[in-house]
CHARMM internal coordinates of N, CA and C (Angstrom, degrees):
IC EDIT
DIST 1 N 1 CA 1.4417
DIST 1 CA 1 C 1.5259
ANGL 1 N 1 CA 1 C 109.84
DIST 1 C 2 N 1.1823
ANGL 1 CA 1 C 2 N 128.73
DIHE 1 N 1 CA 1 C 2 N 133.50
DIST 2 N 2 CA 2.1500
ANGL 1 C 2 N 2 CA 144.42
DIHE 1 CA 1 C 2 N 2 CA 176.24
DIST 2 CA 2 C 1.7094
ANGL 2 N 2 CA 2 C 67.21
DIHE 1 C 2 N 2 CA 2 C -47.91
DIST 2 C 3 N 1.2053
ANGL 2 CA 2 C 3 N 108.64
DIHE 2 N 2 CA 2 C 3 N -88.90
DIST 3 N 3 CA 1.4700
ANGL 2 C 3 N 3 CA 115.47
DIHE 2 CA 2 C 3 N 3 CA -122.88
DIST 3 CA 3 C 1.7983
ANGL 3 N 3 CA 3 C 115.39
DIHE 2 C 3 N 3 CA 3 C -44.13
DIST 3 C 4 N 1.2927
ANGL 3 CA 3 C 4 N 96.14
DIHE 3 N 3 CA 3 C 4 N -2.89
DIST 4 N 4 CA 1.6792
ANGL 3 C 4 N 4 CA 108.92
DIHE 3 CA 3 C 4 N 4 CA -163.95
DIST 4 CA 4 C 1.2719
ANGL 4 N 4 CA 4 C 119.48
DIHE 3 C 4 N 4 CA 4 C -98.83
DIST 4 C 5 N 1.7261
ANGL 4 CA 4 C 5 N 97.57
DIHE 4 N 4 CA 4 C 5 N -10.46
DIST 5 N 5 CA 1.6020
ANGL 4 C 5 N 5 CA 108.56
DIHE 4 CA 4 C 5 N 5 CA 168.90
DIST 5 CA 5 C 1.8015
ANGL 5 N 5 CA 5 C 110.07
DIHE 4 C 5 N 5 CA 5 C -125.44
DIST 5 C 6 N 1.6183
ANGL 5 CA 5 C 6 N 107.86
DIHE 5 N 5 CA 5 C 6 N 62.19
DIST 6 N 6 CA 1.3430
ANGL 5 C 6 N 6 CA 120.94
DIHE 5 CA 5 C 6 N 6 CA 178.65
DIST 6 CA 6 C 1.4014
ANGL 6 N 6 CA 6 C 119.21
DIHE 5 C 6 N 6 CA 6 C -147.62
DIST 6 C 7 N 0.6140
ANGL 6 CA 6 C 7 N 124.46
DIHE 6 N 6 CA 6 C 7 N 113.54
DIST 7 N 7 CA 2.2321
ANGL 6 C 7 N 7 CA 112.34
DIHE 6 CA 6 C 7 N 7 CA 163.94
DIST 7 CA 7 C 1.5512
ANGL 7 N 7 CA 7 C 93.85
DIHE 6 C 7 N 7 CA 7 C -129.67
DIST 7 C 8 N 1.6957
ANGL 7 CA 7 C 8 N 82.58
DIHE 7 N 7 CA 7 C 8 N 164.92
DIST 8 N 8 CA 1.6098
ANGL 7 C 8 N 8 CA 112.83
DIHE 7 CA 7 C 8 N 8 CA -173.46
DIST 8 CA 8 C 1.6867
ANGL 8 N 8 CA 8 C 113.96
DIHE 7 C 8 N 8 CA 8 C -135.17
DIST 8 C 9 N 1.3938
ANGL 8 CA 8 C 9 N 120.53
DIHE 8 N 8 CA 8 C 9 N 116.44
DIST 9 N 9 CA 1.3282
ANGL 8 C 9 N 9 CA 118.21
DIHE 8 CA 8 C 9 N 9 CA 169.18
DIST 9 CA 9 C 1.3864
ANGL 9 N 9 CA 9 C 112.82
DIHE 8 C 9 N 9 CA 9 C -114.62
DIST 9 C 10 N 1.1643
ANGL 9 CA 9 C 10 N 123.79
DIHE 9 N 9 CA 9 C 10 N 169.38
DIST 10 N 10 CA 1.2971
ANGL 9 C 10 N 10 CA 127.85
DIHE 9 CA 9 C 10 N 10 CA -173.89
DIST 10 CA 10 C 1.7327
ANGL 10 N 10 CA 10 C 104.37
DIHE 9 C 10 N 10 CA 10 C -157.24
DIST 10 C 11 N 1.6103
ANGL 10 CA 10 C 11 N 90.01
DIHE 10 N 10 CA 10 C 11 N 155.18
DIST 11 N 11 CA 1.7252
ANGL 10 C 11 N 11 CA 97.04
DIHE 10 CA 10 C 11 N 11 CA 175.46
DIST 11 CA 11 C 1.2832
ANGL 11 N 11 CA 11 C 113.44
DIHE 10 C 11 N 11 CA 11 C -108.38
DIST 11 C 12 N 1.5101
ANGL 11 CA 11 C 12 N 137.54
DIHE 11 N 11 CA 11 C 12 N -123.74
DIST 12 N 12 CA 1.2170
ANGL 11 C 12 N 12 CA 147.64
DIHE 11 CA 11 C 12 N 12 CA 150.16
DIST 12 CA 12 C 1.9526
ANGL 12 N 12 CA 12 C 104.31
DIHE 11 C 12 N 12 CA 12 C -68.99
DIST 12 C 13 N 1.3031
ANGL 12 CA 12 C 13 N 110.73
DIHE 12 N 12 CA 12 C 13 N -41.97
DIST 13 N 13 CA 1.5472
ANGL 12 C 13 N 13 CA 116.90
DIHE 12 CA 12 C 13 N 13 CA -138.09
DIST 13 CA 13 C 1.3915
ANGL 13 N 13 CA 13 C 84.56
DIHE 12 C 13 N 13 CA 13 C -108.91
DIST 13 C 14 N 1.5883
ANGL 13 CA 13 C 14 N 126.52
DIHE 13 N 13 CA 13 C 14 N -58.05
DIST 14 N 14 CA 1.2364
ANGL 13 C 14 N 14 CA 132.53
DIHE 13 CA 13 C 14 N 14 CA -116.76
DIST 14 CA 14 C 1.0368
ANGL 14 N 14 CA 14 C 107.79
DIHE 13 C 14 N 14 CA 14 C -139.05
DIST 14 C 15 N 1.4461
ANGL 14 CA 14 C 15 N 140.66
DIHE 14 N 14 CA 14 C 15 N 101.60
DIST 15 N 15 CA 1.3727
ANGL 14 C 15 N 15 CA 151.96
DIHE 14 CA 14 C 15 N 15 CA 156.21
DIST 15 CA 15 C 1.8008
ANGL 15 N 15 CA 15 C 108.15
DIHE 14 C 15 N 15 CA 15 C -52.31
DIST 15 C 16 N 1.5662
ANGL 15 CA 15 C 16 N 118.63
DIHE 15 N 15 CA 15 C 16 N 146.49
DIST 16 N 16 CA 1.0711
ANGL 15 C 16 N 16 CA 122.18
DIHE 15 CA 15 C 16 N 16 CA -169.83
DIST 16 CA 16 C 1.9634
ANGL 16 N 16 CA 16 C 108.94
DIHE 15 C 16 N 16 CA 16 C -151.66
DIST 16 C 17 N 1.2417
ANGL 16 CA 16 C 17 N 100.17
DIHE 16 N 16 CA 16 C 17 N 100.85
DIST 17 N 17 CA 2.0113
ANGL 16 C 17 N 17 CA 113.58
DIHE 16 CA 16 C 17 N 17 CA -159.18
DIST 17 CA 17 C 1.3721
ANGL 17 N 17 CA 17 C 95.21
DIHE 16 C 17 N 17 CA 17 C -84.67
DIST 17 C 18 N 1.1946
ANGL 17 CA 17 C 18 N 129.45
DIHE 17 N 17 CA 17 C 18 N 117.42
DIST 18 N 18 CA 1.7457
ANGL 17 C 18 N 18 CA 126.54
DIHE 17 CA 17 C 18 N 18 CA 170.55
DIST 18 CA 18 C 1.3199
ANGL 18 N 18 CA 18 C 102.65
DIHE 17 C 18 N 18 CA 18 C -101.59
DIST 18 C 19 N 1.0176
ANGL 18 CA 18 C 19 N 143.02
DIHE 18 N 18 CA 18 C 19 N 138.50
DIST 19 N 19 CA 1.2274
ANGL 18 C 19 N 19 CA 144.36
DIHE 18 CA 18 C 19 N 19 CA 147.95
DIST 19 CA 19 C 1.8602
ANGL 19 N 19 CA 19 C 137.84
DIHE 18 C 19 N 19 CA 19 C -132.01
DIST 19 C 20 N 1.1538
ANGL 19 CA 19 C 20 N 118.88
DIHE 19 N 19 CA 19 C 20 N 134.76
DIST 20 N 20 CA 1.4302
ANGL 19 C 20 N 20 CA 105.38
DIHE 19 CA 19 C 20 N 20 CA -135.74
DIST 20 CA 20 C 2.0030
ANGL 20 N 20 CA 20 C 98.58
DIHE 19 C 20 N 20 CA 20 C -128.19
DIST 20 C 21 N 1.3687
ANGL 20 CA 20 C 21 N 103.82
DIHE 20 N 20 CA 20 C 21 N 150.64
DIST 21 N 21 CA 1.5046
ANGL 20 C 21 N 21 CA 98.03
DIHE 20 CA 20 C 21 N 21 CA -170.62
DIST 21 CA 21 C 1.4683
ANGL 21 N 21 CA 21 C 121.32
DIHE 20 C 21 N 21 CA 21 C -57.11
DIST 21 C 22 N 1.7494
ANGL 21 CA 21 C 22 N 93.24
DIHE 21 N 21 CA 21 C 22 N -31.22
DIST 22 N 22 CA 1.5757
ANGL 21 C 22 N 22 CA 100.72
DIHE 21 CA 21 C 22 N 22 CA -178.04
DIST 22 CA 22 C 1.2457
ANGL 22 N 22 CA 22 C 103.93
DIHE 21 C 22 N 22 CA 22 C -139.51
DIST 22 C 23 N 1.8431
ANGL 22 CA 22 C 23 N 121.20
DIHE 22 N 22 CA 22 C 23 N 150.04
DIST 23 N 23 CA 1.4180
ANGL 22 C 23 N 23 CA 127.54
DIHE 22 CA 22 C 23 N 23 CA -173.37
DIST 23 CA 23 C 1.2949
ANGL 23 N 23 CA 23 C 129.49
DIHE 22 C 23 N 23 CA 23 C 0.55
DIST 23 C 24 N 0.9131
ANGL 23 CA 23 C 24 N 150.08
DIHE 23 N 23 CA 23 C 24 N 177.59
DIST 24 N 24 CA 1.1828
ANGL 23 C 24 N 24 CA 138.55
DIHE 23 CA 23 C 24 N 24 CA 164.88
DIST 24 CA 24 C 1.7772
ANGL 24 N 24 CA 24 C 88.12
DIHE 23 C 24 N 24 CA 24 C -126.19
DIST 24 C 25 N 1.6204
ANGL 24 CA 24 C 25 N 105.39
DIHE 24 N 24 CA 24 C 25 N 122.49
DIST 25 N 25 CA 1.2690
ANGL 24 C 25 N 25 CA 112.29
DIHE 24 CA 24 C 25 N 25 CA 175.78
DIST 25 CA 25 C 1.4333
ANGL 25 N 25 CA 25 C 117.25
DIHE 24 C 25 N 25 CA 25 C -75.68
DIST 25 C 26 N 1.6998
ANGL 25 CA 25 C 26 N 123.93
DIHE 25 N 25 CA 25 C 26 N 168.97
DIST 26 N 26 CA 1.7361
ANGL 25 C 26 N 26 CA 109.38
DIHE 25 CA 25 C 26 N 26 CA 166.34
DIST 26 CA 26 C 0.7583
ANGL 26 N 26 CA 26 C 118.87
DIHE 25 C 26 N 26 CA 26 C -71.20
DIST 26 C 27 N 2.0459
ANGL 26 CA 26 C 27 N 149.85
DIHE 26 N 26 CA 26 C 27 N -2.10
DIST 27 N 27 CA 1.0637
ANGL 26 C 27 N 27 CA 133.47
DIHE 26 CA 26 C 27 N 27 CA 164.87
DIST 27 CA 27 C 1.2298
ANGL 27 N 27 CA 27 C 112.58
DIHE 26 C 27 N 27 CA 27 C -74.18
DIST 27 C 28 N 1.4733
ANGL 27 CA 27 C 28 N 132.09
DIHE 27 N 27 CA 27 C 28 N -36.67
DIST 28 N 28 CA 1.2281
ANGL 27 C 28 N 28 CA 146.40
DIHE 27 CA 27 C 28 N 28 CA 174.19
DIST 28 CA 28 C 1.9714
ANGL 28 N 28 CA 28 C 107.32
DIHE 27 C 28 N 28 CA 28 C -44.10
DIST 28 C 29 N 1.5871
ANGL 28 CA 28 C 29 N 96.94
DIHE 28 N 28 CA 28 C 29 N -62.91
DIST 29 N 29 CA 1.6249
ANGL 28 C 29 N 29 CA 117.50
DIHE 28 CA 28 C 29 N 29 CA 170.93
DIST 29 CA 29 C 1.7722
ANGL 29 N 29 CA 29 C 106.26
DIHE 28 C 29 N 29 CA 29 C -45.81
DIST 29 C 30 N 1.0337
ANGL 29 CA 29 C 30 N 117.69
DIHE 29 N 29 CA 29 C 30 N -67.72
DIST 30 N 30 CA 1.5458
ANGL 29 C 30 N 30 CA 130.50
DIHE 29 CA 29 C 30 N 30 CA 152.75
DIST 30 CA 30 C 1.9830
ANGL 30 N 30 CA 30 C 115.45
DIHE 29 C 30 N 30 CA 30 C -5.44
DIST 30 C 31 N 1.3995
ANGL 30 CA 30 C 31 N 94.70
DIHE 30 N 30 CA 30 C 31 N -67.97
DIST 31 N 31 CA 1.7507
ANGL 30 C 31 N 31 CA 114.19
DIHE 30 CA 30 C 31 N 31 CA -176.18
DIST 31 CA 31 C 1.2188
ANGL 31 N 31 CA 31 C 108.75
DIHE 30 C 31 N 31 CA 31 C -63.39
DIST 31 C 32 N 1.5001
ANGL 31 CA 31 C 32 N 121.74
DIHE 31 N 31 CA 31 C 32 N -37.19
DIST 32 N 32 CA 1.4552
ANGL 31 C 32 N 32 CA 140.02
DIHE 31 CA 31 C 32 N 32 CA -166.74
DIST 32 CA 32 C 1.4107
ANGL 32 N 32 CA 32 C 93.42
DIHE 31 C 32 N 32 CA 32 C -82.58
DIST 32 C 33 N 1.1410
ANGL 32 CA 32 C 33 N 148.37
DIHE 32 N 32 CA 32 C 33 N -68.56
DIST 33 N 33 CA 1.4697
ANGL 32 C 33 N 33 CA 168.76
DIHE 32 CA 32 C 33 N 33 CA 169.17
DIST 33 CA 33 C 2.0106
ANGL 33 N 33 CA 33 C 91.60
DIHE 32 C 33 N 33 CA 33 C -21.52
DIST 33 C 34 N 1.4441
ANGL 33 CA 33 C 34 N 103.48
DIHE 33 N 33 CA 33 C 34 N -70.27
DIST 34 N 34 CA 1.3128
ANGL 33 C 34 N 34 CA 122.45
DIHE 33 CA 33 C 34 N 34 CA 176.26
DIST 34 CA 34 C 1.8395
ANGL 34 N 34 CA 34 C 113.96
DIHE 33 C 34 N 34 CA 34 C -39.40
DIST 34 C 35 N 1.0110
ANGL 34 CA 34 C 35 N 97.25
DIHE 34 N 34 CA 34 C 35 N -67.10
DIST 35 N 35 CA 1.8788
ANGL 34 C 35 N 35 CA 120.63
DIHE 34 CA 34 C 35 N 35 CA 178.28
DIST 35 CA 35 C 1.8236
ANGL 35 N 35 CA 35 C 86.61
DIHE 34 C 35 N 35 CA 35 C -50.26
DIST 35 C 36 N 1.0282
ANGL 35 CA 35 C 36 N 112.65
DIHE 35 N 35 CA 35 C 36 N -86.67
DIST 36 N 36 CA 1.3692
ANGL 35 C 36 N 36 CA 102.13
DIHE 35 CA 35 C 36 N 36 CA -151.11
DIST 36 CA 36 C 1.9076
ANGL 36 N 36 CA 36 C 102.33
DIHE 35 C 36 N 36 CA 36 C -74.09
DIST 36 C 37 N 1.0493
ANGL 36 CA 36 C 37 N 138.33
DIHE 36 N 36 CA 36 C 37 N -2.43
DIST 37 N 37 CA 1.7344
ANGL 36 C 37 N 37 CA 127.08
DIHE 36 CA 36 C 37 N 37 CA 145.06
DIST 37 CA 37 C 1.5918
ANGL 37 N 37 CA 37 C 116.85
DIHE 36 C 37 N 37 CA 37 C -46.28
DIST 37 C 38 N 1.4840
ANGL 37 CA 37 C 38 N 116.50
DIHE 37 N 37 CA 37 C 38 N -56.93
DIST 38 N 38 CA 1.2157
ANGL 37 C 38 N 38 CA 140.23
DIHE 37 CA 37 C 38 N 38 CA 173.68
DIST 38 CA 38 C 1.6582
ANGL 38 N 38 CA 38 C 135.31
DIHE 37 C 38 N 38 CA 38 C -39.60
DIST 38 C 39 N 1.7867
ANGL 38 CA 38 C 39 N 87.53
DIHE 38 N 38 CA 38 C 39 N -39.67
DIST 39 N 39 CA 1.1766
ANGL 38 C 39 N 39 CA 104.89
DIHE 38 CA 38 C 39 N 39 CA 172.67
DIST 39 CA 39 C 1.3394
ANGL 39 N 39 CA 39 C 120.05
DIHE 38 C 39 N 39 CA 39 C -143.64
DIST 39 C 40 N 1.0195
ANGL 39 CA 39 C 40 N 120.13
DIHE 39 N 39 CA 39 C 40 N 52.30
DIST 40 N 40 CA 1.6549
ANGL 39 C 40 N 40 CA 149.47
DIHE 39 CA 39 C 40 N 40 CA 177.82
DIST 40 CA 40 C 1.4299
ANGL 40 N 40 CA 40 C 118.73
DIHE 39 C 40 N 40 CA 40 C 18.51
DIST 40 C 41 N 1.5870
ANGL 40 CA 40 C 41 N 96.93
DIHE 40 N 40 CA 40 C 41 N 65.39
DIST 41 N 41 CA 1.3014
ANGL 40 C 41 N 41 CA 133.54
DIHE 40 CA 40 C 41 N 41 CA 178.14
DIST 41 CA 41 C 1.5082
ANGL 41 N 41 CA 41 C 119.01
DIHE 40 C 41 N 41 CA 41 C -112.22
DIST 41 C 42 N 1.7814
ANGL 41 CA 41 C 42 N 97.01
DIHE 41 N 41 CA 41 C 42 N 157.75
DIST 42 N 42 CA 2.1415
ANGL 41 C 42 N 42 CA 97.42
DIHE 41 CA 41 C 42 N 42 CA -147.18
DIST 42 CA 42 C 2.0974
ANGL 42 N 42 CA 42 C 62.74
DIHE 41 C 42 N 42 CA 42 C -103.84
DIST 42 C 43 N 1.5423
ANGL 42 CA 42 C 43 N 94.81
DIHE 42 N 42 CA 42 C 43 N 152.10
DIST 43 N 43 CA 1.7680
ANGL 42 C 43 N 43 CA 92.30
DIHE 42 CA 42 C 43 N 43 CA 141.51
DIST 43 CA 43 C 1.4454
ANGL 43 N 43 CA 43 C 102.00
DIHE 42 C 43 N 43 CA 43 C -106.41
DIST 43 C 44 N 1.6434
ANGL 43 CA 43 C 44 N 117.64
DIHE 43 N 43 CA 43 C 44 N 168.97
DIST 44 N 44 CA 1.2514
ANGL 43 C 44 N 44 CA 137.24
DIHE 43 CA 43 C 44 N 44 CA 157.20
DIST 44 CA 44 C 1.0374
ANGL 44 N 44 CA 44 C 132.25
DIHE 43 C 44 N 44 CA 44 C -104.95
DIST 44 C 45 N 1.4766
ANGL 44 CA 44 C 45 N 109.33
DIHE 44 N 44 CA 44 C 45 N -9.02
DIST 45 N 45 CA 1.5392
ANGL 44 C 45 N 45 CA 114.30
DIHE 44 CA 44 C 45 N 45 CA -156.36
DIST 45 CA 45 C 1.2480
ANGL 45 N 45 CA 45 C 111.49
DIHE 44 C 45 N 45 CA 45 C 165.29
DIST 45 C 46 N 1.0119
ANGL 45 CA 45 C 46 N 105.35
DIHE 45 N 45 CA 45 C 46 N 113.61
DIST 46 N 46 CA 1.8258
ANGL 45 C 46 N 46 CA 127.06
DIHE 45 CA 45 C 46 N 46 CA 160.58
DIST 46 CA 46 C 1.1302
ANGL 46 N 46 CA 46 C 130.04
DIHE 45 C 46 N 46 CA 46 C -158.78
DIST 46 C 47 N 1.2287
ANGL 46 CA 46 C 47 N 132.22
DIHE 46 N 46 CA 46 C 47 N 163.90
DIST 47 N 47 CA 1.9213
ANGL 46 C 47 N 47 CA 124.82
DIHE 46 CA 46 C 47 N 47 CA -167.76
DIST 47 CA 47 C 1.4792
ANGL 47 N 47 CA 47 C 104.12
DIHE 46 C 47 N 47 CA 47 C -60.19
DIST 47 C 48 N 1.4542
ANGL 47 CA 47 C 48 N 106.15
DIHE 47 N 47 CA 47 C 48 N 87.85
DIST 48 N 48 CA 1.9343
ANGL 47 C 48 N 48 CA 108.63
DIHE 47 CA 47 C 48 N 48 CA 144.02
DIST 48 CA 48 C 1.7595
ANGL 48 N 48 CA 48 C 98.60
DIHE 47 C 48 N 48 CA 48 C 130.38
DIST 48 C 49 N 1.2634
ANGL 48 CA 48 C 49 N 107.77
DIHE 48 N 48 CA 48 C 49 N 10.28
DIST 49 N 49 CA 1.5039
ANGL 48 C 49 N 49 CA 112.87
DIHE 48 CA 48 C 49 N 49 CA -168.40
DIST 49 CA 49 C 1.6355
ANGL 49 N 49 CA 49 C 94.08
DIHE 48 C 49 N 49 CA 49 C -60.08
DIST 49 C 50 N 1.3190
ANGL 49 CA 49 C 50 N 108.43
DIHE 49 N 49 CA 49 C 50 N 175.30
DIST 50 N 50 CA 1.9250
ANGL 49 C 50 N 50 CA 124.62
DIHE 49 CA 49 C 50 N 50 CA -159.37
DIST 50 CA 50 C 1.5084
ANGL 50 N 50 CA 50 C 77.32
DIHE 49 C 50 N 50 CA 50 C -144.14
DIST 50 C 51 N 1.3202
ANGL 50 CA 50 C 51 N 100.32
DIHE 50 N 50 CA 50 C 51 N 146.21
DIST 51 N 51 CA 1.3837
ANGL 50 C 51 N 51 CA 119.15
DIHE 50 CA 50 C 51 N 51 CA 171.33
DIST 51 CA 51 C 2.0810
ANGL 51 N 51 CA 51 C 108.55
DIHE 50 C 51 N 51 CA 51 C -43.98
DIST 51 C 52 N 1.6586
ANGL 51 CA 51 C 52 N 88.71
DIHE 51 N 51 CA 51 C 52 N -55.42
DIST 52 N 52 CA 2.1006
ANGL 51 C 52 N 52 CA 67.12
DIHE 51 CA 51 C 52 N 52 CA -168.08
DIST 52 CA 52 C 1.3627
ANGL 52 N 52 CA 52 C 95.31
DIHE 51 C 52 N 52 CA 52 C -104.33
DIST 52 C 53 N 1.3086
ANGL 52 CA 52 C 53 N 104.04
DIHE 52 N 52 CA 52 C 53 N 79.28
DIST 53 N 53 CA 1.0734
ANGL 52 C 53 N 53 CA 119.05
DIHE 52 CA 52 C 53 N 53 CA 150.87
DIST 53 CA 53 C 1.3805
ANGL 53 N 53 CA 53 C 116.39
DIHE 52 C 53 N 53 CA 53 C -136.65
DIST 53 C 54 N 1.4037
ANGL 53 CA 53 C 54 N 121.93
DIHE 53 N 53 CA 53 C 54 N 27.06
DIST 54 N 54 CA 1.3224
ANGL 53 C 54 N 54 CA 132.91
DIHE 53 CA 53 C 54 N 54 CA -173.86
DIST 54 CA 54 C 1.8698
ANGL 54 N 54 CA 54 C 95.95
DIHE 53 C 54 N 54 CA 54 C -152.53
DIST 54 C 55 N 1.5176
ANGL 54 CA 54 C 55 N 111.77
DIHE 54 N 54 CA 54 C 55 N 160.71
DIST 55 N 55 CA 1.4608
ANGL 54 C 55 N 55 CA 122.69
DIHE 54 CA 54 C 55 N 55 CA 176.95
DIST 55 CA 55 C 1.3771
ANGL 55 N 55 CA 55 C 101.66
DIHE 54 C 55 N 55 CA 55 C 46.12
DIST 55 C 56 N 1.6671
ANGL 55 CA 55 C 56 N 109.44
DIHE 55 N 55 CA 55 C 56 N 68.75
DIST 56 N 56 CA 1.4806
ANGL 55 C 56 N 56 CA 116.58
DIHE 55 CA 55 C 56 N 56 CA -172.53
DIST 56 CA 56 C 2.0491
ANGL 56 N 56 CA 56 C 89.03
DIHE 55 C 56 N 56 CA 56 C -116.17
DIST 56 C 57 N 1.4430
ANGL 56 CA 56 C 57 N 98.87
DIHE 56 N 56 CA 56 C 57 N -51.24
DIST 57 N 57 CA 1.5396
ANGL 56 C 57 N 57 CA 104.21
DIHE 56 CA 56 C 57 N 57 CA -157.97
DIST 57 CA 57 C 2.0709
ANGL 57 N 57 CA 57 C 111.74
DIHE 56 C 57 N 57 CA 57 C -78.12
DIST 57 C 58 N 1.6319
ANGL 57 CA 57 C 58 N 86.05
DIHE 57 N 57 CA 57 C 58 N -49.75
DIST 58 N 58 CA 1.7858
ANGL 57 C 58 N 58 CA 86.80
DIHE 57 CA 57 C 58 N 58 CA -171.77
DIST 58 CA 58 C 1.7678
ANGL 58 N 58 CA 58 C 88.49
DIHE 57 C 58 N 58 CA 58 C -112.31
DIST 58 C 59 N 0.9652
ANGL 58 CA 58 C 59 N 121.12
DIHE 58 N 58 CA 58 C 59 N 96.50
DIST 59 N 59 CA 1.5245
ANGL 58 C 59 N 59 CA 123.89
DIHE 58 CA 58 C 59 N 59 CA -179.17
DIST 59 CA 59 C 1.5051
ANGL 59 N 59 CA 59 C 111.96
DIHE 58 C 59 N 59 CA 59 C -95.47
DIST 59 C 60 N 2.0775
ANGL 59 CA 59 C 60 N 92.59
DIHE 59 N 59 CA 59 C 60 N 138.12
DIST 60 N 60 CA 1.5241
ANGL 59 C 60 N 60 CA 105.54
DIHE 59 CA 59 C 60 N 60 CA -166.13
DIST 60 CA 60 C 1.2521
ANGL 60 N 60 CA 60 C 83.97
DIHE 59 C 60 N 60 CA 60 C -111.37
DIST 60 C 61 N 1.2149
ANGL 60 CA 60 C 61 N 103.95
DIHE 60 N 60 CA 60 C 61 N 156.91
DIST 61 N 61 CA 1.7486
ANGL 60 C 61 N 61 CA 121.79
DIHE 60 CA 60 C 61 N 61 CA 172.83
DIST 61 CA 61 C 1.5585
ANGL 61 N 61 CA 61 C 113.18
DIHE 60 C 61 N 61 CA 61 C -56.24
DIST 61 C 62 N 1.5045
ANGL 61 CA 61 C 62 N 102.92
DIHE 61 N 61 CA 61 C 62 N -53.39
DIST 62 N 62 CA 1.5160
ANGL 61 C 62 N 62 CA 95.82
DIHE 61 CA 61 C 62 N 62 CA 158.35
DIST 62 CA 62 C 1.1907
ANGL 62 N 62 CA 62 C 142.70
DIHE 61 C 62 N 62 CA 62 C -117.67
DIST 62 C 63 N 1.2837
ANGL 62 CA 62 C 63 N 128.02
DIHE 62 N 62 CA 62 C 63 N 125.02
DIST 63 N 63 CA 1.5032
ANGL 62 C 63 N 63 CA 130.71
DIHE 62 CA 62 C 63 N 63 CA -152.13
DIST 63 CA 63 C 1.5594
ANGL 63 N 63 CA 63 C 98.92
DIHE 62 C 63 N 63 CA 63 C -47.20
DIST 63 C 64 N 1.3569
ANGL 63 CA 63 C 64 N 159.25
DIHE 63 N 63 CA 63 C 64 N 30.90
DIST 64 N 64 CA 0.9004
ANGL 63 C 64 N 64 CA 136.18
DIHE 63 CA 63 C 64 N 64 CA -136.98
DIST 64 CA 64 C 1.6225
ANGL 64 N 64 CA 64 C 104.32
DIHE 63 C 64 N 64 CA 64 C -71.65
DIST 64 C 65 N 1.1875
ANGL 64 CA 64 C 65 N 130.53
DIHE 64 N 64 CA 64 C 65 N -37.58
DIST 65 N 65 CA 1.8162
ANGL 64 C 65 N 65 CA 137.10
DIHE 64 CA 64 C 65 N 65 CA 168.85
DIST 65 CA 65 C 1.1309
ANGL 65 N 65 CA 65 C 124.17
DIHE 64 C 65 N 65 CA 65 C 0.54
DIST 65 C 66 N 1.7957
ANGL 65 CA 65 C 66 N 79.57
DIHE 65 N 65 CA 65 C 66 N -59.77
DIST 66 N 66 CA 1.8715
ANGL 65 C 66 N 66 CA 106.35
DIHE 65 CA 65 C 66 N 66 CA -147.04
DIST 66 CA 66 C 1.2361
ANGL 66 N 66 CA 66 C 82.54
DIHE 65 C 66 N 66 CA 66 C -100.43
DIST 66 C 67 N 1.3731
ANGL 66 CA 66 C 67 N 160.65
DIHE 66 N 66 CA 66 C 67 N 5.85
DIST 67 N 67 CA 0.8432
ANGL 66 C 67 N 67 CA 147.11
DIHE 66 CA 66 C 67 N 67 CA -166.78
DIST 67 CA 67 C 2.0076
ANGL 67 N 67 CA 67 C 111.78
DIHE 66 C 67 N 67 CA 67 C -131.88
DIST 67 C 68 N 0.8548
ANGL 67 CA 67 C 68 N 86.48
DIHE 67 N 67 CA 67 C 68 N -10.78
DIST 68 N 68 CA 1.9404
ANGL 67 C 68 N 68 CA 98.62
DIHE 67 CA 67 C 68 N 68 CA 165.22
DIST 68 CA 68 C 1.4702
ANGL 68 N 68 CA 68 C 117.69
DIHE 67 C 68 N 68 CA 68 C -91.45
DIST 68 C 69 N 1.2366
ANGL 68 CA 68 C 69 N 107.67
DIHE 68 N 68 CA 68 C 69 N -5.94
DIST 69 N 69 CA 1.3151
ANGL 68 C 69 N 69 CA 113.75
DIHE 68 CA 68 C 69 N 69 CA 173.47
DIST 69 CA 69 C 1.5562
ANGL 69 N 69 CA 69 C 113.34
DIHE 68 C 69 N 69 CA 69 C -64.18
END
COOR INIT
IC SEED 1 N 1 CA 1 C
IC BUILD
């Protein structure tokens, strides 16, 4: 499956597309989770994300992200 080898973080400004040759495992999901706590970053997207688990840090009125999925 695409969607399983992709995540998406974002800041205020700056969207950031990873994409990877093979799956992205949950420890990997884990690091990503980590990175953007650390440095007060939203994710958008990665294999298995839940709605609030995204538009936590720079919050838009409308989820639009999590919701184009």
């Amino acid at each position: 499956k695409p969607e399983n080898h992709l995540a998406i973080i974002r800041s205020w400004g700056t969207s950031t597309l990873i994409l990877s040759k093979k799956e992205i495992r949950e420890e990997e999901v884990r690091a990503i989770k980590d990175f953007c706590d650390e440095r007060n970053f939203d994710t958008v997207y990665f294999p298995g994300i839940k709605e609030e688990e995204a538009n936590i840090n720079h919050v838009l009125e409308q989820r639009v992200f999590i919701l184009s999925r």
